[in-house]
PyMOL Python script that loads the backbone (N, CA, C, O; Angstrom):
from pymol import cmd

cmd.read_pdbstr("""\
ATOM      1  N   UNK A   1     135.680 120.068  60.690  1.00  0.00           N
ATOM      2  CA  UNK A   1     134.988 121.131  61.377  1.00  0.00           C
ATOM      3  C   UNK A   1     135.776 122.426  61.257  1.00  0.00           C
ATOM      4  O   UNK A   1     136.893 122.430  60.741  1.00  0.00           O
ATOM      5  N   UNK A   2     135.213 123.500  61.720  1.00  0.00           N
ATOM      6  CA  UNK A   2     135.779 124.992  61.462  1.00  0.00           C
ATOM      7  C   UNK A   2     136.220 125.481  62.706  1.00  0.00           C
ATOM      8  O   UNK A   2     135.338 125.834  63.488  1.00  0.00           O
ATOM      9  N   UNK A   3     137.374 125.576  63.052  1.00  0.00           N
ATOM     10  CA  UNK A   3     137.980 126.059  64.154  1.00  0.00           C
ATOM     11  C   UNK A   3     138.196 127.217  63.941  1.00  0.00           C
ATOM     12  O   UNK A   3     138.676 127.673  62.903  1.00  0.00           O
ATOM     13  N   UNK A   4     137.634 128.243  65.579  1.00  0.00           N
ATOM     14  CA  UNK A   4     138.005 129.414  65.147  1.00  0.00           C
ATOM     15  C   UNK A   4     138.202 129.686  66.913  1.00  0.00           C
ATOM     16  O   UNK A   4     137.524 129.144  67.787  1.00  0.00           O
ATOM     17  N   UNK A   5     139.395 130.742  67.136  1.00  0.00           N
ATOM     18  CA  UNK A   5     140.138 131.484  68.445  1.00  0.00           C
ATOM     19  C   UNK A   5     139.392 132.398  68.787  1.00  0.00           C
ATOM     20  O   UNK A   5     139.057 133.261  67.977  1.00  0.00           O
ATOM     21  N   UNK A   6     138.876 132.402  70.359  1.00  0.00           N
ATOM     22  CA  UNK A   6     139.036 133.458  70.895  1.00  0.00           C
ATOM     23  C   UNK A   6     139.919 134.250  71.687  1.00  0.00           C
ATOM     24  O   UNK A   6     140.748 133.637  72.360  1.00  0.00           O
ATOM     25  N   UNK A   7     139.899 135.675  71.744  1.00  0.00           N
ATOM     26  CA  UNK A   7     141.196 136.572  72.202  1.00  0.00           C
ATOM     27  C   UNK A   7     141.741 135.610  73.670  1.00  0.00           C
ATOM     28  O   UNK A   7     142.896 135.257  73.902  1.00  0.00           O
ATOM     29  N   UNK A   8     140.699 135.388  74.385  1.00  0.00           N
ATOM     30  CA  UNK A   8     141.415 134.982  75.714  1.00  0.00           C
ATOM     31  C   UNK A   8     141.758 133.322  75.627  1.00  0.00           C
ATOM     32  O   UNK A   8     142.207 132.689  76.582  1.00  0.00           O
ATOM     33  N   UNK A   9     141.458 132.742  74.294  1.00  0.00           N
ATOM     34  CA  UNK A   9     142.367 131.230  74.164  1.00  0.00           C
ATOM     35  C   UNK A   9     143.717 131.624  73.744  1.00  0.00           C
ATOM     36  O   UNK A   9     144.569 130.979  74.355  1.00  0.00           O
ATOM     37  N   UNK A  10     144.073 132.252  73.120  1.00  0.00           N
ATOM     38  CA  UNK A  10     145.199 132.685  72.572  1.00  0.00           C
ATOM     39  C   UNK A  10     146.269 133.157  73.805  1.00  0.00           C
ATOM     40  O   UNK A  10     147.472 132.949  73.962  1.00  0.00           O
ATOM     41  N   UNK A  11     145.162 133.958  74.676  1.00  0.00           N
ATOM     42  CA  UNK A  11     145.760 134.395  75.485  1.00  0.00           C
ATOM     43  C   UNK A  11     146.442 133.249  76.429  1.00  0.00           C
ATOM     44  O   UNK A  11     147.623 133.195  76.775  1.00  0.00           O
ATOM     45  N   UNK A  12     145.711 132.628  76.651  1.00  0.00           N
ATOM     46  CA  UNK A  12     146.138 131.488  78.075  1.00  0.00           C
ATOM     47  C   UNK A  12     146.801 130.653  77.775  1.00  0.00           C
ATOM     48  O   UNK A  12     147.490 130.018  78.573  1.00  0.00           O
ATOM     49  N   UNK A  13     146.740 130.397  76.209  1.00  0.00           N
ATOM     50  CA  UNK A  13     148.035 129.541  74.950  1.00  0.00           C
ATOM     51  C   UNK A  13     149.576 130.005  75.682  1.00  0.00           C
ATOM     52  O   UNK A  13     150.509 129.270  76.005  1.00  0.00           O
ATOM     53  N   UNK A  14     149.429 131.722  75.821  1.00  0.00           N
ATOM     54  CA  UNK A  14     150.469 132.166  75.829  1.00  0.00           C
ATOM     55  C   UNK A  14     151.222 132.020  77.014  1.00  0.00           C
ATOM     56  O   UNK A  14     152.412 131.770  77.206  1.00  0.00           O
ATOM     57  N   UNK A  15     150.031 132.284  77.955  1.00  0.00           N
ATOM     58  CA  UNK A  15     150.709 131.990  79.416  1.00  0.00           C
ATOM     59  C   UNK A  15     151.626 130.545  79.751  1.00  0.00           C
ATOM     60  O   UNK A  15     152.684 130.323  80.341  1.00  0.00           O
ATOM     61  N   UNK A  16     150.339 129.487  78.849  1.00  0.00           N
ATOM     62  CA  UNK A  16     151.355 128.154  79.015  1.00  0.00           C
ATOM     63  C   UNK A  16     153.223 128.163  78.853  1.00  0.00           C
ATOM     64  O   UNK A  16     153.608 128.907  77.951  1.00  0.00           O
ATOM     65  N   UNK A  17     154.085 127.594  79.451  1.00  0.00           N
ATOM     66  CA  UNK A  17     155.368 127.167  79.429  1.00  0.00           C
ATOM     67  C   UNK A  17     155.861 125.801  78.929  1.00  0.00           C
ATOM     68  O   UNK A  17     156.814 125.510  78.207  1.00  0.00           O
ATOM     69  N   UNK A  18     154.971 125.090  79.500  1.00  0.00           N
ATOM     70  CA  UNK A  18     155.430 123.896  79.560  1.00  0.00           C
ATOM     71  C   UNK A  18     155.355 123.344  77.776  1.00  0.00           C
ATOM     72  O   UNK A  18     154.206 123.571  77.396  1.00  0.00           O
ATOM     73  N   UNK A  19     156.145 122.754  76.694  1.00  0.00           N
ATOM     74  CA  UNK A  19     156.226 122.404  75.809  1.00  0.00           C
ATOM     75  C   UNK A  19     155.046 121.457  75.400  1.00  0.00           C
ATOM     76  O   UNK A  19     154.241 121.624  74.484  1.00  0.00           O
ATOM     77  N   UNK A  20     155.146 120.279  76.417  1.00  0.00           N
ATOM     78  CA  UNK A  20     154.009 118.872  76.121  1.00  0.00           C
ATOM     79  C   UNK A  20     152.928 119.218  76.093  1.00  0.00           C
ATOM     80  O   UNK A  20     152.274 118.458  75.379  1.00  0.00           O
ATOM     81  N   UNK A  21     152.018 120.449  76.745  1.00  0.00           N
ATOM     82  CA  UNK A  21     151.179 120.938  76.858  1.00  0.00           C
ATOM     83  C   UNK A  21     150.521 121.577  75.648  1.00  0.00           C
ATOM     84  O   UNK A  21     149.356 121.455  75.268  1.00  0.00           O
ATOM     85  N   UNK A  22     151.777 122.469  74.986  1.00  0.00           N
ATOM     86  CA  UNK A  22     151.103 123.278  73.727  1.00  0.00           C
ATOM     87  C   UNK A  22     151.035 121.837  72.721  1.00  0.00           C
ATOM     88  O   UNK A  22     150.067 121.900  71.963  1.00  0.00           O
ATOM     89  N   UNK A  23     151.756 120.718  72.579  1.00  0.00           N
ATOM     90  CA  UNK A  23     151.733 120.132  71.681  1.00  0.00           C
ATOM     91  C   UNK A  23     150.598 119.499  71.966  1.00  0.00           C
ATOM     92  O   UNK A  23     149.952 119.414  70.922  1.00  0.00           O
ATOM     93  N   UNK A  24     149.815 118.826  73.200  1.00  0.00           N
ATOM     94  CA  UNK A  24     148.611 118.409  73.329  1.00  0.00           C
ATOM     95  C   UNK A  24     147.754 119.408  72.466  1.00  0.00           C
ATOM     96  O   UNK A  24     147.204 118.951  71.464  1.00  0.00           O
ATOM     97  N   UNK A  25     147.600 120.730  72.780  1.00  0.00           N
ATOM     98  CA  UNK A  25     146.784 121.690  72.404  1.00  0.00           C
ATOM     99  C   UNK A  25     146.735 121.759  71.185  1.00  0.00           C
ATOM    100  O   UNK A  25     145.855 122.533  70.807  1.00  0.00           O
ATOM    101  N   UNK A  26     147.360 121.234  70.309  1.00  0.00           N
ATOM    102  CA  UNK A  26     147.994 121.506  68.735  1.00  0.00           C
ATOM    103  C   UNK A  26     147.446 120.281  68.158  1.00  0.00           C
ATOM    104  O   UNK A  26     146.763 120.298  67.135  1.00  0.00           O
ATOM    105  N   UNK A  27     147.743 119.204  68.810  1.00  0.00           N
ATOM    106  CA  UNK A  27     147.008 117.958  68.595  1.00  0.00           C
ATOM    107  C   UNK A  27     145.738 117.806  68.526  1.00  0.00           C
ATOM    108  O   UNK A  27     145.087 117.376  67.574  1.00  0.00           O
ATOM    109  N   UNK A  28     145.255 118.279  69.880  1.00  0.00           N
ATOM    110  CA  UNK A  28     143.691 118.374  69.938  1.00  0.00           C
ATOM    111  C   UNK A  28     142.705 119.406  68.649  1.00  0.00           C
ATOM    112  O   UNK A  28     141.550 119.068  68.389  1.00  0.00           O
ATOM    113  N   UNK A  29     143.422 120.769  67.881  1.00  0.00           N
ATOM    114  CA  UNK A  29     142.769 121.571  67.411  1.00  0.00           C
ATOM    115  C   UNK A  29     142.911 120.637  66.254  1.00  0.00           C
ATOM    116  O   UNK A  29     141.811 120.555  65.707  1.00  0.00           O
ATOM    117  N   UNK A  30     144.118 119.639  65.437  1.00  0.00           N
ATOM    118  CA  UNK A  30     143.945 118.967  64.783  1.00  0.00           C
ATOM    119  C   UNK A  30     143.119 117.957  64.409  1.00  0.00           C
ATOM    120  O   UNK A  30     142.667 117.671  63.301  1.00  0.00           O
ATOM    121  N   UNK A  31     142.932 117.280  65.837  1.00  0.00           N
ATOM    122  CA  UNK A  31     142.046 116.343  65.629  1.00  0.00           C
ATOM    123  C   UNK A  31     140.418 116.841  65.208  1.00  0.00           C
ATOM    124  O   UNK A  31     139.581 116.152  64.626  1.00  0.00           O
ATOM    125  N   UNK A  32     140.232 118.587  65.812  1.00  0.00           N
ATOM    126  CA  UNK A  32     138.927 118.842  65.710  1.00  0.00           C
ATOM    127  C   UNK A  32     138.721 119.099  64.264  1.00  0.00           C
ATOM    128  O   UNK A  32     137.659 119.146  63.643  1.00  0.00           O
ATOM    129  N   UNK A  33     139.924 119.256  63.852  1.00  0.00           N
ATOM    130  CA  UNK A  33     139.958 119.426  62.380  1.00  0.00           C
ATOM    131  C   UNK A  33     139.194 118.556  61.403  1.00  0.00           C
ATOM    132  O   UNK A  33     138.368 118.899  60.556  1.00  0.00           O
ATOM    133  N   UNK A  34     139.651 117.360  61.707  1.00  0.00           N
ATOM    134  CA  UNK A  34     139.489 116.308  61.213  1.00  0.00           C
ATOM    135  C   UNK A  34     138.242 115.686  61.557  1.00  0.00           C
ATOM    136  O   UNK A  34     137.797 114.788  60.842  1.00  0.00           O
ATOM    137  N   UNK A  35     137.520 116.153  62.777  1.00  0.00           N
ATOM    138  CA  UNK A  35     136.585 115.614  63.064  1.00  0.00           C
ATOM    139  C   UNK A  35     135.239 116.012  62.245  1.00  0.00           C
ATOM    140  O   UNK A  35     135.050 117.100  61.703  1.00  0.00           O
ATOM    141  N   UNK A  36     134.319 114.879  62.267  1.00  0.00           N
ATOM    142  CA  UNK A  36     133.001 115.351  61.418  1.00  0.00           C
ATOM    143  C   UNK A  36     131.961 115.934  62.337  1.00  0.00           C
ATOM    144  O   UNK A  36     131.148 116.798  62.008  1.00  0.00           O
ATOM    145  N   UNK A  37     132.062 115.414  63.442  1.00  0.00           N
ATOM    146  CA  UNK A  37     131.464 115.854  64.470  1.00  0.00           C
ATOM    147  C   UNK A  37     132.200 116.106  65.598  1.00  0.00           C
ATOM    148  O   UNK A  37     133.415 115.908  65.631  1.00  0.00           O
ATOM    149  N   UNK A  38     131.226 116.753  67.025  1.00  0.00           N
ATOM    150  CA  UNK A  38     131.904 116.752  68.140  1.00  0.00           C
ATOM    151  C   UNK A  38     132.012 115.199  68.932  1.00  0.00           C
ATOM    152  O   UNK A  38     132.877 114.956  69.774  1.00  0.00           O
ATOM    153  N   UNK A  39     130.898 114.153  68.459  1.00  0.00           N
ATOM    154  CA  UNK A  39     131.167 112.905  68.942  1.00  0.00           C
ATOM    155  C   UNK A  39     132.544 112.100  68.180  1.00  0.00           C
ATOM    156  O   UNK A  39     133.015 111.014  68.518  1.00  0.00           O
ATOM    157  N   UNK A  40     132.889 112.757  67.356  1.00  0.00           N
ATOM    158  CA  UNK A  40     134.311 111.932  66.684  1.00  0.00           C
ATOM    159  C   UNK A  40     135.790 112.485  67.719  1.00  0.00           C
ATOM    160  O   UNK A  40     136.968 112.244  67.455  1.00  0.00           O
ATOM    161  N   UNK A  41     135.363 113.115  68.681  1.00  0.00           N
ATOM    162  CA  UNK A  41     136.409 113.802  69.049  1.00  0.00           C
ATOM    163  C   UNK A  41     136.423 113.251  70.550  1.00  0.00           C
ATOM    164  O   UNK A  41     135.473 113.509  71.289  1.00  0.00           O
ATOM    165  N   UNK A  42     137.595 112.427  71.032  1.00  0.00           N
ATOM    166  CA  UNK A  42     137.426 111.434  72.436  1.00  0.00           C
ATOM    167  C   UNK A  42     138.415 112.216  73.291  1.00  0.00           C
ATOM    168  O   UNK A  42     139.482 112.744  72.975  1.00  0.00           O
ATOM    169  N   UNK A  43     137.518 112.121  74.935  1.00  0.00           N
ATOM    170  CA  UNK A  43     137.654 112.648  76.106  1.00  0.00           C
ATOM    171  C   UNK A  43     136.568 114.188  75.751  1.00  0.00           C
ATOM    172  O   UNK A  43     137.008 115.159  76.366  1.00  0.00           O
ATOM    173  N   UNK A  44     135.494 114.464  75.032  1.00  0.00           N
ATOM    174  CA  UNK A  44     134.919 115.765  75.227  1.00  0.00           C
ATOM    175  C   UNK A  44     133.526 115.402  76.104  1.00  0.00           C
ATOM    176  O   UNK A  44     132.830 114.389  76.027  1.00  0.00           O
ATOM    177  N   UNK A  45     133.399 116.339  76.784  1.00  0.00           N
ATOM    178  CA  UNK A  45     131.956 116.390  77.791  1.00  0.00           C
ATOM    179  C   UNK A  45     131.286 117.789  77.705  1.00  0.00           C
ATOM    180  O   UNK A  45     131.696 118.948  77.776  1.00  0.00           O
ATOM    181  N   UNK A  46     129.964 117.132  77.504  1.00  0.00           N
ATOM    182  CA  UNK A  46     129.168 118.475  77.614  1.00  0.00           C
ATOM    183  C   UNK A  46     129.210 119.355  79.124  1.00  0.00           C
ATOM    184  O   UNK A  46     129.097 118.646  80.124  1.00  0.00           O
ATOM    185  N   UNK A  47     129.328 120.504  79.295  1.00  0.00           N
ATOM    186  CA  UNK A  47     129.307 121.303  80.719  1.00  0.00           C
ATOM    187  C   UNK A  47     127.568 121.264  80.953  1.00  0.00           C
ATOM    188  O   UNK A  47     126.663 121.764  80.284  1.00  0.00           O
ATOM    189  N   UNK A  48     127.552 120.561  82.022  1.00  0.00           N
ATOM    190  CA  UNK A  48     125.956 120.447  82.470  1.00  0.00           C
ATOM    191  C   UNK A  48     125.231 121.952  82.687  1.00  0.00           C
ATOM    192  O   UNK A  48     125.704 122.898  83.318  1.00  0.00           O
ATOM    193  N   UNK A  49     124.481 121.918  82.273  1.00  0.00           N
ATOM    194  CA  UNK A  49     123.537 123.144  82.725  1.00  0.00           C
ATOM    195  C   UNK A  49     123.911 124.480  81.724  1.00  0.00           C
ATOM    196  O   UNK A  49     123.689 125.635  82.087  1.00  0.00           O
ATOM    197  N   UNK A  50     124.687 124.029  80.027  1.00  0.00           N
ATOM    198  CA  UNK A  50     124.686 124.969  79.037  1.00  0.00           C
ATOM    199  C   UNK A  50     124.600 123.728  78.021  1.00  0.00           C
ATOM    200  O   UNK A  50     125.176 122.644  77.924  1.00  0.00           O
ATOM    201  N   UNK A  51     123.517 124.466  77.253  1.00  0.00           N
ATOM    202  CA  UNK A  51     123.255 123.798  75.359  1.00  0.00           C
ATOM    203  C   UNK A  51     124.667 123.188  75.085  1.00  0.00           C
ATOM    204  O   UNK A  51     124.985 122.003  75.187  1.00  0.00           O
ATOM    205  N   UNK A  52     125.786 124.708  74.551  1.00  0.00           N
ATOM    206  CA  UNK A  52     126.647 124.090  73.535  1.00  0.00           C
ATOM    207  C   UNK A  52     127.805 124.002  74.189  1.00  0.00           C
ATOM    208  O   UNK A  52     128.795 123.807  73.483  1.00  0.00           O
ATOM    209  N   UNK A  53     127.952 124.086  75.287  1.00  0.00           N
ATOM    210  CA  UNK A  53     129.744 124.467  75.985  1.00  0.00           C
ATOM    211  C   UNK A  53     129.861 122.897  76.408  1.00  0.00           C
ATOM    212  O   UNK A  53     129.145 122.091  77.003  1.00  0.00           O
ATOM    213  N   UNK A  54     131.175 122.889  75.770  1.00  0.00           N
ATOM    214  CA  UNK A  54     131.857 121.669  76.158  1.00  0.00           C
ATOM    215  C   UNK A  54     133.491 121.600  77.029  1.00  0.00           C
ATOM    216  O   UNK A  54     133.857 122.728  77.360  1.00  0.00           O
ATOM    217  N   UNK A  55     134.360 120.601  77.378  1.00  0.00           N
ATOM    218  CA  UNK A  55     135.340 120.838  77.614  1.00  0.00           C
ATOM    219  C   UNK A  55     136.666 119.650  77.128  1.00  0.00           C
ATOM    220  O   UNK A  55     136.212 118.621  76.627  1.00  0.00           O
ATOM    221  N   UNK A  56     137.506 119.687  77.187  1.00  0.00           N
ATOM    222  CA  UNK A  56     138.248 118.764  76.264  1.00  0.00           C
ATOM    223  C   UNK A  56     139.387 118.350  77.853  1.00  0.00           C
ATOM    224  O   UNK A  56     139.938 119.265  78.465  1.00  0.00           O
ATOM    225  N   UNK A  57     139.516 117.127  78.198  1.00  0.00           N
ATOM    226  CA  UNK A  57     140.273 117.054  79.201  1.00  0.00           C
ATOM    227  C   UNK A  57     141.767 116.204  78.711  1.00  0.00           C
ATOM    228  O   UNK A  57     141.892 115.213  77.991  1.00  0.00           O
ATOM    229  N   UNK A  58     142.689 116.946  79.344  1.00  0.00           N
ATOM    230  CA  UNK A  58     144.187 116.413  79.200  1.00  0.00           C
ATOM    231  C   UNK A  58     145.370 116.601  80.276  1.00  0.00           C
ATOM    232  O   UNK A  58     146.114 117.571  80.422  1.00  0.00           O
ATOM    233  N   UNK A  59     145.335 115.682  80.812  1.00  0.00           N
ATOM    234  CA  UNK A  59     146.245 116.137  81.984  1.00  0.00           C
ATOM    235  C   UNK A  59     145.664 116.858  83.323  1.00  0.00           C
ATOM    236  O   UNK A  59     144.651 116.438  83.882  1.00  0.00           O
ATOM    237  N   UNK A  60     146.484 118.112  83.834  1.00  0.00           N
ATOM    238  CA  UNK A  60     145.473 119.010  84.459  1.00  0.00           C
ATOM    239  C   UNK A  60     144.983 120.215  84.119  1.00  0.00           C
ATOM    240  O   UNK A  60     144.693 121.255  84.709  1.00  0.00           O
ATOM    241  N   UNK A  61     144.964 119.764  82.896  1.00  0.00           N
ATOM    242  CA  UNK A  61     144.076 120.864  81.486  1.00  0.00           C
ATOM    243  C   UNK A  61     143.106 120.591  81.342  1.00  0.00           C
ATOM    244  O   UNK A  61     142.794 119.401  81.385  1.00  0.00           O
ATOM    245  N   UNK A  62     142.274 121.485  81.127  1.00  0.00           N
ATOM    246  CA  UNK A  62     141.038 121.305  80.315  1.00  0.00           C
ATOM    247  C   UNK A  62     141.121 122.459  79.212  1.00  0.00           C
ATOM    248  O   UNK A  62     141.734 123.515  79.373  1.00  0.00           O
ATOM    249  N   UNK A  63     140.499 122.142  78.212  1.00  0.00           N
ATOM    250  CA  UNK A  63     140.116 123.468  76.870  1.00  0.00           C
ATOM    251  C   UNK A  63     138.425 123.801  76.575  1.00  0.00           C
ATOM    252  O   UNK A  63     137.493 123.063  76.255  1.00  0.00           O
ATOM    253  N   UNK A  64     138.483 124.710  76.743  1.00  0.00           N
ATOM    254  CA  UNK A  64     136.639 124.841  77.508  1.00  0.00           C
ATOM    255  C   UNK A  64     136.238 125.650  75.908  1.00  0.00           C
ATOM    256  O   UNK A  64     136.608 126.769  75.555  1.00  0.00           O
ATOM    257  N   UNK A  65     135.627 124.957  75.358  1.00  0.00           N
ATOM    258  CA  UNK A  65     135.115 125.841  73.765  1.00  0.00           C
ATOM    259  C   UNK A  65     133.393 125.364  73.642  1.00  0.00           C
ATOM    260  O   UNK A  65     132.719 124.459  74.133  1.00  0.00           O
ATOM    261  N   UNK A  66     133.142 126.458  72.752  1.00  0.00           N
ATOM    262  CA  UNK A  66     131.602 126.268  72.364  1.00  0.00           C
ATOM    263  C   UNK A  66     131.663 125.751  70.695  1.00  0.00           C
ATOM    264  O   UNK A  66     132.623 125.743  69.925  1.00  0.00           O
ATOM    265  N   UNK A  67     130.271 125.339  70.487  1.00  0.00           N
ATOM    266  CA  UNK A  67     130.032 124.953  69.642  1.00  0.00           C
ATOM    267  C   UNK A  67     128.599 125.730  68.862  1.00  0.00           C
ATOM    268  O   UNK A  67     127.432 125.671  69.249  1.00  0.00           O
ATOM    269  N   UNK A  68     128.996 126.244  67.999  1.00  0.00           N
ATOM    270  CA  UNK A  68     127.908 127.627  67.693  1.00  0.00           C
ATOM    271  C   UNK A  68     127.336 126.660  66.408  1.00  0.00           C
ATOM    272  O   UNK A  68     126.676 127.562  65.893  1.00  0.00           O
ATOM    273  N   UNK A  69     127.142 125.700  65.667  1.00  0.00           N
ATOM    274  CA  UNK A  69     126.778 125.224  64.706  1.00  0.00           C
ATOM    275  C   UNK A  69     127.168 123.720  64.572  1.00  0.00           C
ATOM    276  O   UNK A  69     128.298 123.465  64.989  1.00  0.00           O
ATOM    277  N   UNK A  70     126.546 122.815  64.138  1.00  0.00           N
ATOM    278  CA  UNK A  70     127.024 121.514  63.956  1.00  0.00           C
ATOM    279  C   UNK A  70     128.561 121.614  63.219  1.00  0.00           C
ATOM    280  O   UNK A  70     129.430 120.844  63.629  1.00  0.00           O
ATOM    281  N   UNK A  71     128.816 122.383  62.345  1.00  0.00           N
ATOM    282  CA  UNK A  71     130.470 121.918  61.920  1.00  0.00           C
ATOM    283  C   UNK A  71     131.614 123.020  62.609  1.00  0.00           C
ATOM    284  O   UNK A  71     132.835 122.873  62.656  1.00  0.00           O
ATOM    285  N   UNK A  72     130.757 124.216  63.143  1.00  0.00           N
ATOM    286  CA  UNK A  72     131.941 125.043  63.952  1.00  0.00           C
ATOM    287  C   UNK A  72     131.838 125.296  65.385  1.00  0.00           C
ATOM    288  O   UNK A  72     130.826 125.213  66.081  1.00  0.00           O
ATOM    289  N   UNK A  73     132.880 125.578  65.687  1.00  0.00           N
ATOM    290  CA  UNK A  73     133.351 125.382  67.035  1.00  0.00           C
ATOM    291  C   UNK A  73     133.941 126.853  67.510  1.00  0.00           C
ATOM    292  O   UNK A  73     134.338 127.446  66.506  1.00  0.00           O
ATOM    293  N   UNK A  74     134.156 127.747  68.877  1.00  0.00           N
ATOM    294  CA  UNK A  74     134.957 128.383  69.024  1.00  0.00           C
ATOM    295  C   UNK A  74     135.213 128.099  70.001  1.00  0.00           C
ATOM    296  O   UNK A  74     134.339 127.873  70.838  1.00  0.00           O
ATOM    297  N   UNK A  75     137.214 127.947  70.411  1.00  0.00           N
ATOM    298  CA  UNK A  75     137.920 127.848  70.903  1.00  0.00           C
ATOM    299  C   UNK A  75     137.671 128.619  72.327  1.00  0.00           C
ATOM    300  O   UNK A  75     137.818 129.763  71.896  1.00  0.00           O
ATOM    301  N   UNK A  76     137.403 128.791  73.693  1.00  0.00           N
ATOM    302  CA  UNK A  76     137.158 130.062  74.373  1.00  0.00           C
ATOM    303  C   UNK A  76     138.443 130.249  75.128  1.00  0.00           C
ATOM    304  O   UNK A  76     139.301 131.087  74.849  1.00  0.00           O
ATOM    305  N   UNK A  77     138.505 129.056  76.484  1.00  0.00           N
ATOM    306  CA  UNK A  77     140.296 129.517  76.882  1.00  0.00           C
ATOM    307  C   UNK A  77     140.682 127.722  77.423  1.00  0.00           C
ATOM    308  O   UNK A  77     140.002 126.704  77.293  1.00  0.00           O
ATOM    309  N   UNK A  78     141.937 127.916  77.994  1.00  0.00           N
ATOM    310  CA  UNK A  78     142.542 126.682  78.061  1.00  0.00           C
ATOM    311  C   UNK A  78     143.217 126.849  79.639  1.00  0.00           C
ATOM    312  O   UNK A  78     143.977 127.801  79.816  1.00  0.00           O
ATOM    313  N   UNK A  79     142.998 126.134  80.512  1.00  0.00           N
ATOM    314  CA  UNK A  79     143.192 126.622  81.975  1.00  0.00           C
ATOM    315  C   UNK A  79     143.414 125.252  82.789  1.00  0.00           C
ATOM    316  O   UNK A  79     143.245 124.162  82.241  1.00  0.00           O
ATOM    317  N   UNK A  80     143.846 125.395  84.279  1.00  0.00           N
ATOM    318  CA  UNK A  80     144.241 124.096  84.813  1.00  0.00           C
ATOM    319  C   UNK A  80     142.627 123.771  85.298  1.00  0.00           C
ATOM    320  O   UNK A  80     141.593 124.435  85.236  1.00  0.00           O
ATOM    321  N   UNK A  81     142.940 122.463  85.791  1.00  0.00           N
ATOM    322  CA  UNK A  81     141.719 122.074  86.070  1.00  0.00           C
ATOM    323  C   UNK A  81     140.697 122.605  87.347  1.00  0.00           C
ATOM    324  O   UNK A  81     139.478 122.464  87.439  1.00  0.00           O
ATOM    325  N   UNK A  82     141.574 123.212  88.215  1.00  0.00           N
ATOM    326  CA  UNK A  82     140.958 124.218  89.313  1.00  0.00           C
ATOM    327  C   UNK A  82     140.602 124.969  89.050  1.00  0.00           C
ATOM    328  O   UNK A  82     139.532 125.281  89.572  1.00  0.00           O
ATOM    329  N   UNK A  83     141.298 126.018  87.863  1.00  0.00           N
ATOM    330  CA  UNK A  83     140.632 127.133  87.642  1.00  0.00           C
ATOM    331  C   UNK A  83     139.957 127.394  86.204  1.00  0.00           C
ATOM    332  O   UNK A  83     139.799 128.513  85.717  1.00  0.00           O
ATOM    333  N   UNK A  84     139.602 126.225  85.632  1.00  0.00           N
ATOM    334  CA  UNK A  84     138.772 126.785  84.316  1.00  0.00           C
ATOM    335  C   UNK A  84     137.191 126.912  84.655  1.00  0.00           C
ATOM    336  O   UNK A  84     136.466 127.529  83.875  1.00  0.00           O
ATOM    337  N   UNK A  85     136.742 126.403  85.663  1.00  0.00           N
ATOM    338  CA  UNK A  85     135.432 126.716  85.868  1.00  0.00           C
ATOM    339  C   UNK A  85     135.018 127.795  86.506  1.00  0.00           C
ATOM    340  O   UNK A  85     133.829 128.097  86.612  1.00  0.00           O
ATOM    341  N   UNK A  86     136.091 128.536  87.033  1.00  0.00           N
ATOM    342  CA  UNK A  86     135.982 130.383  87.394  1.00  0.00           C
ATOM    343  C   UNK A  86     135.847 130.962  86.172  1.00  0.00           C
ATOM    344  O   UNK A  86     135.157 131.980  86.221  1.00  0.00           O
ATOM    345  N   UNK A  87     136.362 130.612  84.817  1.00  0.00           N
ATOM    346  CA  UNK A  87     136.361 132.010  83.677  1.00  0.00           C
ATOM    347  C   UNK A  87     135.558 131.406  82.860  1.00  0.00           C
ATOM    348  O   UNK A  87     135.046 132.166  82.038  1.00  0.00           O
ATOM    349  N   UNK A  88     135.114 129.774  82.747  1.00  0.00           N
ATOM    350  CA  UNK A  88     134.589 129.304  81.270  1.00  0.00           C
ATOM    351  C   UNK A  88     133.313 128.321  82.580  1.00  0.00           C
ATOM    352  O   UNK A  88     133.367 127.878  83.727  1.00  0.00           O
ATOM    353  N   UNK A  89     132.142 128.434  81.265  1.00  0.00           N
ATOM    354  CA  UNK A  89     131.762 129.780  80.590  1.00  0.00           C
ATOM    355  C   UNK A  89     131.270 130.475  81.445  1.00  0.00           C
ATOM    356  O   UNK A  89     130.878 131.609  81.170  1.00  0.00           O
TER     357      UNK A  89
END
""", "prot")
cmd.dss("prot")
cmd.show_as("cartoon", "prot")
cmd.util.cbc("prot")
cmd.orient("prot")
């Protein structure tokens, strides 16, 4: 699949500290890599009540991205689990 960043994923990338965290995050964009679809890709859920927004859960992370086409994806932001449903989507 085609991974592509938005300004405020990058952004909240940055805010992260914690090491295990970015490497989850690094892992996960890999795996989407690799994936043929969004069903090849385990722990993702559709956000009820939008078409393409999904969220990717890890820890007390979530990575909240859309899916604009069957093979691409954009990244939107990456937030704890309290507060990603204030900014995404």
């Amino acid at each position: 699949m085609n991974v592509f960043f938005d300004k405020s994923f990058t952004k909240s990338i940055e805010n992260i500290k914690d090491k295990k965290i970015k490497q989850s995050i690094f892992q996960f964009i890999e795996s989407v890599k690799v994936a043929k679809s969004i069903r090849d890709i385990h722990r993702v859920k559709k956000i009820q009540g939008f078409k393409n927004y999904y969220r990717y859960r890890f820890g007390d992370y979530r990575i909240g991205f859309e899916q604009t086409d069957e093979n691409t994806i954009v990244l939107i932001v990456v937030a704890k689990r309290n507060d990603i449903y204030k900014v995404f989507p």
